[in-house]
C-alpha positions as CSV (number, residue, x, y, z in Angstrom):
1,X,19.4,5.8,-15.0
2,X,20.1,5.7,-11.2
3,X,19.2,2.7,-9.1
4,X,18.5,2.8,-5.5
5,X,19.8,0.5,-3.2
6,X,16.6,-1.0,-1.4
7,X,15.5,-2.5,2.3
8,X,13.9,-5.6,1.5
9,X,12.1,-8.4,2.9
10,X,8.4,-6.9,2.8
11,X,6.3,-9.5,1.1
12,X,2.8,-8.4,0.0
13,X,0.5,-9.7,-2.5
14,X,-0.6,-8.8,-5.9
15,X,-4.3,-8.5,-6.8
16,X,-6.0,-10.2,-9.6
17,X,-6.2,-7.7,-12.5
18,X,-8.8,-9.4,-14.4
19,X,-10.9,-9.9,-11.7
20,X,-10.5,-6.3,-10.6
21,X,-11.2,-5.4,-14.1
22,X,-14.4,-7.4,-14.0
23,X,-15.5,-5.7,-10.6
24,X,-14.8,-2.3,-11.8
25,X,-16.7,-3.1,-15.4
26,X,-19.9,-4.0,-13.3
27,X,-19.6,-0.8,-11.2
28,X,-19.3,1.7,-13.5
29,X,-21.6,0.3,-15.9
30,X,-24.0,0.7,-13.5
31,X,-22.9,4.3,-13.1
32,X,-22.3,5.3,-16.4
33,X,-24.3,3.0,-18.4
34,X,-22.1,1.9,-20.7
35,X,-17.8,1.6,-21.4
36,X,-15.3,1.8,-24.4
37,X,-11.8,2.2,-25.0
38,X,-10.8,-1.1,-24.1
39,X,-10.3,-1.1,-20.0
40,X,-8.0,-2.4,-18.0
41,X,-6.2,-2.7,-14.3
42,X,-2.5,-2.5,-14.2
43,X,-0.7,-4.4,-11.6
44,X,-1.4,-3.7,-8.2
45,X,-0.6,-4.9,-4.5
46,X,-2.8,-5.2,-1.8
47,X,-1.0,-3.9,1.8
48,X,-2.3,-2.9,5.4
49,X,-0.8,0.2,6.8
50,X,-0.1,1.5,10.4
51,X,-1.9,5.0,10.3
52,X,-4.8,5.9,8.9
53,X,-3.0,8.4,6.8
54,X,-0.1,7.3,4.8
55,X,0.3,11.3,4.8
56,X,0.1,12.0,8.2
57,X,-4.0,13.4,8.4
58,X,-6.2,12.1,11.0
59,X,-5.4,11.0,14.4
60,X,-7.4,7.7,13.8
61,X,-4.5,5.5,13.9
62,X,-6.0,2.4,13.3
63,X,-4.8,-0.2,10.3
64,X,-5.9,0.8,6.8
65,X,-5.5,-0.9,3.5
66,X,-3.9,0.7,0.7
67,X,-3.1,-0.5,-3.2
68,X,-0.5,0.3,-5.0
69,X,0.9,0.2,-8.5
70,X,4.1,-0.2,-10.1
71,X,5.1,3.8,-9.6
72,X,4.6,3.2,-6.1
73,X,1.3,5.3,-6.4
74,X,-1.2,4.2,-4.3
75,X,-4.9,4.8,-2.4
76,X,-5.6,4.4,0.8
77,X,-9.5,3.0,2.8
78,X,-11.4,6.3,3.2
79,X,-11.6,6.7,6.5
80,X,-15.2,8.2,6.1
81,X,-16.5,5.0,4.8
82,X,-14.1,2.3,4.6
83,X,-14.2,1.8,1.0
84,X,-10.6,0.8,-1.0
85,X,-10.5,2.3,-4.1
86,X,-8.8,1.7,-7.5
87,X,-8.5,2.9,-10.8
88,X,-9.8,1.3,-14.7
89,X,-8.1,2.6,-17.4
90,X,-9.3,3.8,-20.7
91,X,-8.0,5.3,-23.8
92,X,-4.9,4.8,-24.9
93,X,-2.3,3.8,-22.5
94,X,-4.6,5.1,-20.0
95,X,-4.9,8.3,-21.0
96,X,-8.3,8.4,-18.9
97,X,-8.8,6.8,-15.5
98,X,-12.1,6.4,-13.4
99,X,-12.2,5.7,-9.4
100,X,-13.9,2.5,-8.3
101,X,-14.3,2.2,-4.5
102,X,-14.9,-1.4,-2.9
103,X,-15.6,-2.9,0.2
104,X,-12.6,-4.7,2.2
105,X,-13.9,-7.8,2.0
106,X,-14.3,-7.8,-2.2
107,X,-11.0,-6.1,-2.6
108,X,-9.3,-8.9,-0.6
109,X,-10.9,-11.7,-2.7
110,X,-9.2,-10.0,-5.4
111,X,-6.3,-11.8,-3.8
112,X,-3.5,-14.1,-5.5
113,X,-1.4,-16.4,-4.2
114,X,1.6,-14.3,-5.5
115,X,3.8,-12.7,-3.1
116,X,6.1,-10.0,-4.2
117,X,8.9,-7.8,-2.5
118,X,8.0,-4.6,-2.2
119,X,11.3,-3.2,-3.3
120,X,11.2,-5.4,-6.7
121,X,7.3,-4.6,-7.5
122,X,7.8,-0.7,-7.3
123,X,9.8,0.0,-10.2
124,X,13.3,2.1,-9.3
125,X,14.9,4.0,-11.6
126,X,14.5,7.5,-10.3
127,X,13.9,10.0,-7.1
128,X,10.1,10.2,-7.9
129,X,10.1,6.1,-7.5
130,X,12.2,6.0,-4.7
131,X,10.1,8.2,-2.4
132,X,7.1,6.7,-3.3
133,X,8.9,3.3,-2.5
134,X,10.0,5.2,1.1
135,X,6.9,6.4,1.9
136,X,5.3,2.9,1.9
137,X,7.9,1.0,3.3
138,X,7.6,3.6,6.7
139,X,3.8,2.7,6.4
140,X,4.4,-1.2,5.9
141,X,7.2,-1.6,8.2
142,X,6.4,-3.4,11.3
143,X,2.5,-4.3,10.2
144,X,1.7,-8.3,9.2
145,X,1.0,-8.2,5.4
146,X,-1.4,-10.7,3.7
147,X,1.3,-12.5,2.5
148,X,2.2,-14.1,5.6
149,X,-1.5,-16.5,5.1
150,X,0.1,-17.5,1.4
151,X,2.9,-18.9,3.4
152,X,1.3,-20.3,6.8
């Protein structure tokens, strides 16, 4: 298993699965009228970014926020209407997802008060990982994170 030496010192904070989980219950029960399978969030942190693209579209350039999981997977604000979105789970181990988009403002009371490093919360044990891990950290770099107000 290889294992990447990492730039640290980027603090962000995780959101609140179950509270995410309750959000995204409400929404697509109003969408779909009913749920199964036993949902559920996985861990995710809550960043702002310095482009409106993490991939380079749009000449926008204005701060967006982005979560991301444990594979260093993440979603970006739609820059058509602002919303954040994230994914329930359902099946088992996941093996079917649905999109749940939220305003700013309710996908930052999703908040903790637990700050992680961004190089520990992305998991790093191969090439995939580690470019994910990259292609944040040149999006994070430089930009105040959320967990600065934990600590202020």
């Amino acid at each position: 298993m290889t294992h990447f030496d990492r730039e640290t010192g980027y603090l962000v904070r995780r959101l609140d699965s179950d509270k995410l989980l309750e959000l995204g219950k409400q929404i697509l029960e109003l969408q779909y009228g009913g749920l199964d399978d036993h949902p559920s969030v996985e861990q995710l942190v809550l960043v702002e970014t310095k482009d409106d693209s993490v991939w380079g579209w749009g000449d926008n350039k204005q701060k967006r926020l982005a979560v991301i999981c444990s594979e260093g997977v993440g979603w970006q604000e739609d820059d058509k209407d602002g919303l954040v979105p994230f994914w329930v789970d359902f099946g088992h181990y996941g093996s079917h997802a649905l999109k749940v988009r939220v305003h700013p403002r309710v996908i930052k009371e999703c908040l903790t008060d637990e700050v992680v490093d961004l190089a520990d919360f992305i998991r790093n044990h191969n090439d995939r990982l580690q470019g994910n891990f990259l292609t944040w950290l040149a999006q994070i770099r430089g930009v105040e994170q959320f967990a600065q107000e934990v600590n202020a």
